[in-house]
C-alpha positions as CSV (number, residue, x, y, z in Angstrom):
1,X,126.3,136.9,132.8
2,X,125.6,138.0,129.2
3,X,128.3,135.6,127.8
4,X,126.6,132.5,130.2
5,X,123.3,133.4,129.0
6,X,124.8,133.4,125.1
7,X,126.2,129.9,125.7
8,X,123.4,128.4,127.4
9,X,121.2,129.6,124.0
10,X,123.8,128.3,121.3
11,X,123.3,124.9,123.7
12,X,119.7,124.6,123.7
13,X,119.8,125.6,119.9
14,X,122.4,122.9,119.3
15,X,120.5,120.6,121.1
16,X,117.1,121.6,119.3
17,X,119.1,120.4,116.2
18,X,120.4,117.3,117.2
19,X,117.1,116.3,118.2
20,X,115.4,117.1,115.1
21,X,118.5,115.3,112.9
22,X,117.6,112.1,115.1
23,X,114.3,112.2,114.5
24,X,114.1,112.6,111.0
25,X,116.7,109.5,110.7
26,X,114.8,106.9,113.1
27,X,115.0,103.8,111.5
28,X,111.3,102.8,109.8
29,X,109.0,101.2,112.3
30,X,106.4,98.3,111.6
31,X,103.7,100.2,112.8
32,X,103.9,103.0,109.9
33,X,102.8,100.0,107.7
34,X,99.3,98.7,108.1
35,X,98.4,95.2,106.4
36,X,95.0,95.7,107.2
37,X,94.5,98.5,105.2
38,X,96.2,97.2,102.1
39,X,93.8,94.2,102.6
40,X,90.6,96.6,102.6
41,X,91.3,96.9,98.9
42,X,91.6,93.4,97.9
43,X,88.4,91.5,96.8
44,X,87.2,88.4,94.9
45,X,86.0,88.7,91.5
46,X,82.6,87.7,91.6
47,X,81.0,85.6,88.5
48,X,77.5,84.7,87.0
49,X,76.3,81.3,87.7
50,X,76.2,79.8,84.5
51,X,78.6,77.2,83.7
52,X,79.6,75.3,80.5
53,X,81.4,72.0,81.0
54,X,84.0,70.8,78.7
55,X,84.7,67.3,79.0
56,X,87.7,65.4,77.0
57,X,85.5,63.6,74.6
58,X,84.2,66.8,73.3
59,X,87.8,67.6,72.1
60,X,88.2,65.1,69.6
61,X,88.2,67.2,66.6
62,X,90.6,71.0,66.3
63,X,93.0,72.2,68.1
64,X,91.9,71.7,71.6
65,X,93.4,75.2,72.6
66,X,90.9,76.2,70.0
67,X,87.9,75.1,71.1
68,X,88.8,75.9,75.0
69,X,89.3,79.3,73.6
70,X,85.9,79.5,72.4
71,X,83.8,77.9,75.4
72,X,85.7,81.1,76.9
73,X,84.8,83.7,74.6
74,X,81.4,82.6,74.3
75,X,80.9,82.5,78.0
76,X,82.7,86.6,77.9
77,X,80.0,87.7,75.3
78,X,77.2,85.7,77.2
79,X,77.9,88.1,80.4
80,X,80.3,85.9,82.4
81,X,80.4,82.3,84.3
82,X,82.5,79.1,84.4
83,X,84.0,77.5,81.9
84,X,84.8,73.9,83.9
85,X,87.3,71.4,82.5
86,X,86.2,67.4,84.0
87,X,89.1,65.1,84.5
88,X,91.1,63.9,81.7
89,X,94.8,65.3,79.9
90,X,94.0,68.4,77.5
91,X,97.2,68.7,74.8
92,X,97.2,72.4,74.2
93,X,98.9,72.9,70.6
94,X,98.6,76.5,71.6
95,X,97.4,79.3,74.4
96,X,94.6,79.2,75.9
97,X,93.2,83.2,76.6
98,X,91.1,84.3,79.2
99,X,88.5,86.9,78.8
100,X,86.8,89.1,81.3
101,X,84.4,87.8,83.9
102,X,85.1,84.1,83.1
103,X,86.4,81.6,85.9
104,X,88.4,78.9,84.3
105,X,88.2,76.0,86.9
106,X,90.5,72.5,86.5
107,X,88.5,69.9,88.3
108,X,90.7,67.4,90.0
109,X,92.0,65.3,87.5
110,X,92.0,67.5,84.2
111,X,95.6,68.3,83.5
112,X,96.4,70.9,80.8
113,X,99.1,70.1,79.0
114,X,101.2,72.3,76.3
115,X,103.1,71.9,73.0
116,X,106.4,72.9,72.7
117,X,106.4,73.9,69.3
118,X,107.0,77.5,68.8
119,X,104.9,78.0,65.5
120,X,101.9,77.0,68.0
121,X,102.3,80.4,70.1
122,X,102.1,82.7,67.1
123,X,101.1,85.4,66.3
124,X,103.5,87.3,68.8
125,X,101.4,89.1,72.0
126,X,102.4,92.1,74.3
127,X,104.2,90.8,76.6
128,X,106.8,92.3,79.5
129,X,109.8,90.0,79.5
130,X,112.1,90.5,82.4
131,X,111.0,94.3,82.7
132,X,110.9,95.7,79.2
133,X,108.2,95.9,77.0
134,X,108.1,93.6,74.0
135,X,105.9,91.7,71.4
136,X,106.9,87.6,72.1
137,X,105.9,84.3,71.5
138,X,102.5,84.1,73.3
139,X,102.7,82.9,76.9
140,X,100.8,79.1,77.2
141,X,97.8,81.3,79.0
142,X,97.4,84.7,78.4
143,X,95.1,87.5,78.9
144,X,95.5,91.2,78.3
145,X,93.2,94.2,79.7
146,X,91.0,91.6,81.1
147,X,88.4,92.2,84.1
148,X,87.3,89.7,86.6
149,X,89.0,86.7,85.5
150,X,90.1,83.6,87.3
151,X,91.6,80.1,87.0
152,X,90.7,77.7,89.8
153,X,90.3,74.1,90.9
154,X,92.3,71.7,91.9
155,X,93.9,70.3,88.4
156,X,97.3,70.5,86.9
157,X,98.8,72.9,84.6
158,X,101.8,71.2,82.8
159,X,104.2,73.5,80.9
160,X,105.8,70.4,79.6
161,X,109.4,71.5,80.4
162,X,111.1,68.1,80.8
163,X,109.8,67.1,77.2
164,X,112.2,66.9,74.4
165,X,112.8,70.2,72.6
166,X,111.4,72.1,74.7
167,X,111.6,76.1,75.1
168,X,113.8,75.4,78.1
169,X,116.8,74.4,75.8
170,X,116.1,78.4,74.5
171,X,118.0,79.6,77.4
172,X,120.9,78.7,76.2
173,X,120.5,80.4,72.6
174,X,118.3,84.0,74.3
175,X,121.5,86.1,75.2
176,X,121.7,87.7,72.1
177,X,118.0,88.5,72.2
178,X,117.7,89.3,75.7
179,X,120.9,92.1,75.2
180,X,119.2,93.2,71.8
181,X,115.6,94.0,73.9
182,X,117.9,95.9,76.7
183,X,118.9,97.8,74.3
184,X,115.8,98.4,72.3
185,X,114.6,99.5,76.2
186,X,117.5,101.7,76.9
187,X,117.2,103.2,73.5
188,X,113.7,104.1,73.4
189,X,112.9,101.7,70.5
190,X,109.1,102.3,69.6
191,X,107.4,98.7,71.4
192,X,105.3,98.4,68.4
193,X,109.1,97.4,66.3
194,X,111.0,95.3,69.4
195,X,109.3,92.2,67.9
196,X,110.9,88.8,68.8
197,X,109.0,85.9,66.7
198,X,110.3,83.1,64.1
199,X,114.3,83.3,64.7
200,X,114.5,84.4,68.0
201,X,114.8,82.8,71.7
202,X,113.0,84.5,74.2
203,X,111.4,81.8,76.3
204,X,107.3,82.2,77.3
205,X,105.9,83.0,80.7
206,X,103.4,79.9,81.6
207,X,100.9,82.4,83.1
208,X,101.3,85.9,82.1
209,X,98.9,88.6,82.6
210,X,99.0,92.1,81.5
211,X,96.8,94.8,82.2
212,X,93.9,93.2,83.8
213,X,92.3,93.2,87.2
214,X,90.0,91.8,89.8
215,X,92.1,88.2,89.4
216,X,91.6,85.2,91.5
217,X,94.4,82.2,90.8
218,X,93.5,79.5,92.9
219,X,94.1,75.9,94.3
220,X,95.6,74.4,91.4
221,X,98.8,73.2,90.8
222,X,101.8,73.9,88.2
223,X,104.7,72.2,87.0
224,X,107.3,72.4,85.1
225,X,107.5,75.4,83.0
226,X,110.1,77.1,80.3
227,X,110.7,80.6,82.2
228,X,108.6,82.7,85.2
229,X,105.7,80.6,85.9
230,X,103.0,83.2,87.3
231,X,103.8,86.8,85.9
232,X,100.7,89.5,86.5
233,X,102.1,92.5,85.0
234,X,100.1,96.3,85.2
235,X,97.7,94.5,87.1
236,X,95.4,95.2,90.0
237,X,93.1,93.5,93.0
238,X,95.0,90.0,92.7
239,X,94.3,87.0,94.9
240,X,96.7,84.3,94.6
241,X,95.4,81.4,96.7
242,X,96.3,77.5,97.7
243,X,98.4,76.9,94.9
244,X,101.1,74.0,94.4
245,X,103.8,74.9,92.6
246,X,107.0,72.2,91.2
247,X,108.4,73.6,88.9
248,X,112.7,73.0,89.3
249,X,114.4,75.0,86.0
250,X,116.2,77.9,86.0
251,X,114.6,81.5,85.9
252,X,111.3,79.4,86.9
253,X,110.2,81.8,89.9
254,X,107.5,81.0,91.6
255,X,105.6,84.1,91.2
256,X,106.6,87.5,89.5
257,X,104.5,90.5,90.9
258,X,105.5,93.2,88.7
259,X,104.2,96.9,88.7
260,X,101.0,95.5,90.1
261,X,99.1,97.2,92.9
262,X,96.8,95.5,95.8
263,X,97.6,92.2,95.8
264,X,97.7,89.1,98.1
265,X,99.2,85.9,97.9
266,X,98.9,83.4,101.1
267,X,98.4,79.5,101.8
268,X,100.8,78.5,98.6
269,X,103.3,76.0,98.4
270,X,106.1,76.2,96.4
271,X,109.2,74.0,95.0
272,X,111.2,76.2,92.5
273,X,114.4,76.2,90.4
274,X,114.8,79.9,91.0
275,X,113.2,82.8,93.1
276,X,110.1,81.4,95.5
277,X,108.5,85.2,95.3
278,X,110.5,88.2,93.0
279,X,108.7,91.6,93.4
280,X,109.8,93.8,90.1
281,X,108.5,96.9,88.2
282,X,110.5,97.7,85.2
283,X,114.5,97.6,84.1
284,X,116.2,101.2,83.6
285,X,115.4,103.3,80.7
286,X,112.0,101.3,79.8
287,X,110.9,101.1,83.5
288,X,111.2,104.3,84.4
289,X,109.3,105.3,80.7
290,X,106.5,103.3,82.0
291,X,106.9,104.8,85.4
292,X,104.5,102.1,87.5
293,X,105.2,100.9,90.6
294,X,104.9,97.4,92.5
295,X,103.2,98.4,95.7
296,X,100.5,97.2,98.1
297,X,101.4,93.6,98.4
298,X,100.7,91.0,101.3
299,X,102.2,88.1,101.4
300,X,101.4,85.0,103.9
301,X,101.5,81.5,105.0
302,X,103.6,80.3,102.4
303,X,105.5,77.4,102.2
304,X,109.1,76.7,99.9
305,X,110.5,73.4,99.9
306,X,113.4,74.0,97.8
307,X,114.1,77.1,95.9
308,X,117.1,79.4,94.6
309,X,116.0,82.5,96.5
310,X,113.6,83.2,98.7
311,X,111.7,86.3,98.4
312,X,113.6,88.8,96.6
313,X,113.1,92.5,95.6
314,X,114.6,93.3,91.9
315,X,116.9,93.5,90.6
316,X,114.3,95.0,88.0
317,X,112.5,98.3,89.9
318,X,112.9,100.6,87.9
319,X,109.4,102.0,88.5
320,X,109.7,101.7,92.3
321,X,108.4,98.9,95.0
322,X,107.0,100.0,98.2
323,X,104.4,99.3,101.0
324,X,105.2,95.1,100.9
325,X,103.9,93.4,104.0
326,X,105.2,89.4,104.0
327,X,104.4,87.3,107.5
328,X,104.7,83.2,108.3
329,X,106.7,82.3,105.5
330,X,108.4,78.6,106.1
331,X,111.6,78.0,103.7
332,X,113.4,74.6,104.2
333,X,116.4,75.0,101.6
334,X,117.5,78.2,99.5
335,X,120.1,77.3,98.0
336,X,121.5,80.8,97.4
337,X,119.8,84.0,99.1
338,X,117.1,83.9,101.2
339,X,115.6,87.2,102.2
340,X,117.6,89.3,98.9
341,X,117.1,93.2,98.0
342,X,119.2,93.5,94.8
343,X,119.8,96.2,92.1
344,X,122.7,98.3,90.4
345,X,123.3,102.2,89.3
346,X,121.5,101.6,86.2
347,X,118.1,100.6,87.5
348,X,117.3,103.5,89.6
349,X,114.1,103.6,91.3
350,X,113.4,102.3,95.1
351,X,112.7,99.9,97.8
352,X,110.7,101.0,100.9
353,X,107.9,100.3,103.3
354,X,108.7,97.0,103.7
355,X,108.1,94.1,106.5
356,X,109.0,90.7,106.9
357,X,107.9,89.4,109.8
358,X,108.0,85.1,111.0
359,X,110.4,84.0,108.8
360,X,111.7,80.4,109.3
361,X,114.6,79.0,107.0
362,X,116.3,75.5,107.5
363,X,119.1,75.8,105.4
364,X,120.2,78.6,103.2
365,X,123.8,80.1,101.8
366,X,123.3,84.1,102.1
367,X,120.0,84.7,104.6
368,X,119.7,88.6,104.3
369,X,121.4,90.3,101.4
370,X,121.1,94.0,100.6
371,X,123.2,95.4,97.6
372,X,123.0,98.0,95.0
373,X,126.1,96.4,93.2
374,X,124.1,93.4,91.5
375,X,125.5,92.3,88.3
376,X,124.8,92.8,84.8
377,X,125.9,96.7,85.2
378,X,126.2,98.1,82.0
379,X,127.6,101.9,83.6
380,X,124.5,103.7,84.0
381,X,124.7,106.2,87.5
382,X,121.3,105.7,88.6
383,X,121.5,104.4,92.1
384,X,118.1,102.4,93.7
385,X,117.2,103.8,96.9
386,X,116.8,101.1,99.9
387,X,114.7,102.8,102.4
388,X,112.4,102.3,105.5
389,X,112.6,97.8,105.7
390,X,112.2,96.1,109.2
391,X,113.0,92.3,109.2
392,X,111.4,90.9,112.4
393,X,111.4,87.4,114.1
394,X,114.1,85.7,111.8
395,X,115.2,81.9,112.3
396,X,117.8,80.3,109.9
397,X,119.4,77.2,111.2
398,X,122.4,77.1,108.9
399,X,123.5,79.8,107.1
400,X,126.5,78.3,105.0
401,X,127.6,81.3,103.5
402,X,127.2,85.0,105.6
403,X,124.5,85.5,107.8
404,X,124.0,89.6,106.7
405,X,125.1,90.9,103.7
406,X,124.3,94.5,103.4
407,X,126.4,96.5,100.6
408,X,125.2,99.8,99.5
409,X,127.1,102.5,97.4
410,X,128.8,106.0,99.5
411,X,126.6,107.8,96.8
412,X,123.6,106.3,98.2
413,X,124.1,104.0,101.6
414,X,121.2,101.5,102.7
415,X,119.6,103.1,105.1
416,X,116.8,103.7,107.7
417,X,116.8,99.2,108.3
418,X,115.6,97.5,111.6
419,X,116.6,94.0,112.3
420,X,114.2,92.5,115.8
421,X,114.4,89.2,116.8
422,X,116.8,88.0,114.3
423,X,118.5,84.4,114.8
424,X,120.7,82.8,112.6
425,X,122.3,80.0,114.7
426,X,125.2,78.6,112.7
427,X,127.0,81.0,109.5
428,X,130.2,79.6,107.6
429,X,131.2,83.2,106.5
430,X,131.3,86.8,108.3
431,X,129.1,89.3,107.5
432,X,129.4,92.5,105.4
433,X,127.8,95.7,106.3
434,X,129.1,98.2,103.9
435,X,127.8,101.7,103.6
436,X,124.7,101.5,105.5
437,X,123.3,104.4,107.7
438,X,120.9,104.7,110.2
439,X,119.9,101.3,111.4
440,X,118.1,99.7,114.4
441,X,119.1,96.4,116.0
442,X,117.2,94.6,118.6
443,X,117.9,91.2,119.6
444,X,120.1,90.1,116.1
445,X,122.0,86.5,117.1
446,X,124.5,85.4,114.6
């Protein structure tokens, strides 16, 4: 009786135990993230009502850059308003720089166009280019620790990419540059001395945007730029609303979020030459210095005719992306990954709290990729962490390459990931799930 009675406790302990382990390893449900509440904390910037009106004849003389620039500033020190541009082509030899509380609005029919001389976008500004923090060429608009700031309307901002000479044809003269910041990064180079002006290659962002929040981008459209084409960086409270974007180079992503907090991006359209949405915060030594986050981020009712990726996480988060809420999203062709989670073991940081749900892709060669082995691995051993992601209702038609791709490291597997409604009818390749623990799926058709 006394030996029954010791068995039947050792049981119900070693039950105890295995119920507890199963708990604390059930895969992340939708339910722990909330949209709702990230949208609480996302408003419009409100502005005064006065207005000044810029119309092409009043640009005949200066730079026109210039005298934009001005209209802006003097609406900032005047407490705020709109600074409207009537129809017509603007040449920018130059950026243009928004100030706090000013609404830049492109009627229909004004289309800002932009040199491609480099001389016209110095002095360098603070800029992060492709995580790490440098002093550049000035991005064609610009704004840094801005408040209540906004471009709107439904005009055309032209990078001016398919002209002759243009920064695009830097891309193929920026590797040494790009290693030498990576290094200055890794290093801990002072910021103030990684400075990359006359001589060097590092292309400009179209729209870049550090340090500033309560921002409203809205309606208009953009084409062809050198490099990323929206880029809010250290920002917060971002709408990005009804925009067109055609912009078909590579490394032109649609938009860039990158350690920003609170932001929401819906009813866009986008034709791109490389990611439709990348969500970053930081590459390795420098990311993790600046230690800031990418988090609170809904993304909806977008469209992507053609793009190279569809939404992807990374590879740069160093600082850490979590609580990402995407829904409705319509791709027709990706022509490499569609749903993509990337990094290596020197960017450390972490993915988690993360939803996709309504995902519709025509055609596409990888549709869901997870790895921690992405390239450009210079032998660092910090490992990203891939936590706590549910992909619901998934449609691709053709997958030409592998349906799933989920490689994680036996240091540090993928783990805690639900797949629901998943339905990729046709695949070309079979699927690779390589160290990956602890996941959930429900209805997965491939």
């Amino acid at each position: 009786m006394k030996c029954t009675t010791i068995n039947l406790i050792l049981l119900l302990v070693l039950l105890i135990t295995f119920t507890q382990k199963l708990q604390s390893q059930e895969p992340f449900s939708p339910r722990q993230l909330d949209p709702n509440q990230i949208l609480q904390d996302i408003s419009e910037p409100e502005f005064p009502e006065s207005v000044i009106v810029i119309k092409k004849d009043d640009l005949q003389k200066g730079k026109v850059n210039e005298l934009i620039n001005k209209k802006i500033s003097e609406c900032s020190k005047s407490g705020g308003g709109k600074v409207v541009l009537k129809p017509g082509e603007y040449f920018c030899k130059g950026p243009i720089v928004l100030k706090s509380n000013v609404n830049l609005n492109l009627e229909r029919g004004a289309r800002l166009v932009f040199s491609q001389n480099p001389e016209d976008y110095l002095p360098v500004v603070f800029v992060r280019w492709e995580g790490t923090e440098a002093w550049n060429y000035s991005p064609f608009i610009y704004a840094l620790d801005a408040e209540n700031i906004a471009i709107t309307g439904k005009g055309i901002i032209d990078g001016n990419g398919t002209a002759q000479n243009s920064f695009r044809a830097w891309r193929g003269k920026q590797k040494k540059d790009q290693n030498k910041l990576r290094e200055m990064g890794k290093n801990g180079v002072p910021v103030k001395e990684r400075v990359f002006a006359e001589g060097h290659f590092l292309r400009p962002q179209l729209i870049h945007l550090m340090n500033c929040k309560n921002i409203l981008l809205e309606d208009f459209t953009l084409v062809d730029g050198a490099f990323w084409l929206i880029q809010p960086t250290y920002c917060s409270n971002v709408i990005i609303r009804g925009l067109t974007v055609d912009s078909r180079f590579i490394n032109n992503d649609g938009v860039d979020l990158d350690s920003d907090t609170n932001v929401l991006i819906e009813n866009c359209r986008f034709t791109t030459g490389d990611d439709f949405i990348a969500i970053k915060s930081g590459r390795d030594q420098d990311g993790w210095r600046v230690n800031k986050p990418c988090k609170n981020i809904i993304i909806r009712n977008c469209i992507s005719e053609n793009c190279l990726h569809g939404i992807s996480f990374g590879s740069e988060l160093s600082g850490g992306i979590e609580n990402v809420y995407a829904e409705n999203l319509e791709f027709k062709k990706i022509r490499q990954y569609g749903l993509q989670f990337k990094s290596n073991k020197d960017r450390g940081g972490y993915i988690r709290n993360v939803v996709l749900d309504g995902i519709q892709i025509d055609s596409v060669k990888t549709c869901i990729s997870f790895t921690n082995q992405y390239h450009s691995y210079s032998g660092g051993n910090s490992p990203s962490v891939f936590e706590n992601i549910a992909l619901k209702n998934v449609s691709c038609n053709v997958a030409e390459g592998s349906a799933v791709s989920m490689i994680g490291l036996p240091e540090k597997p993928i783990r805690n990931i639900s797949l629901e409604n998943v339905t990729i009818s046709k695949s070309g390749e079979q699927s690779i799930i390589d160290n990956v623990i602890n996941t959930r799926w429900v209805n997965v058709k491939y």
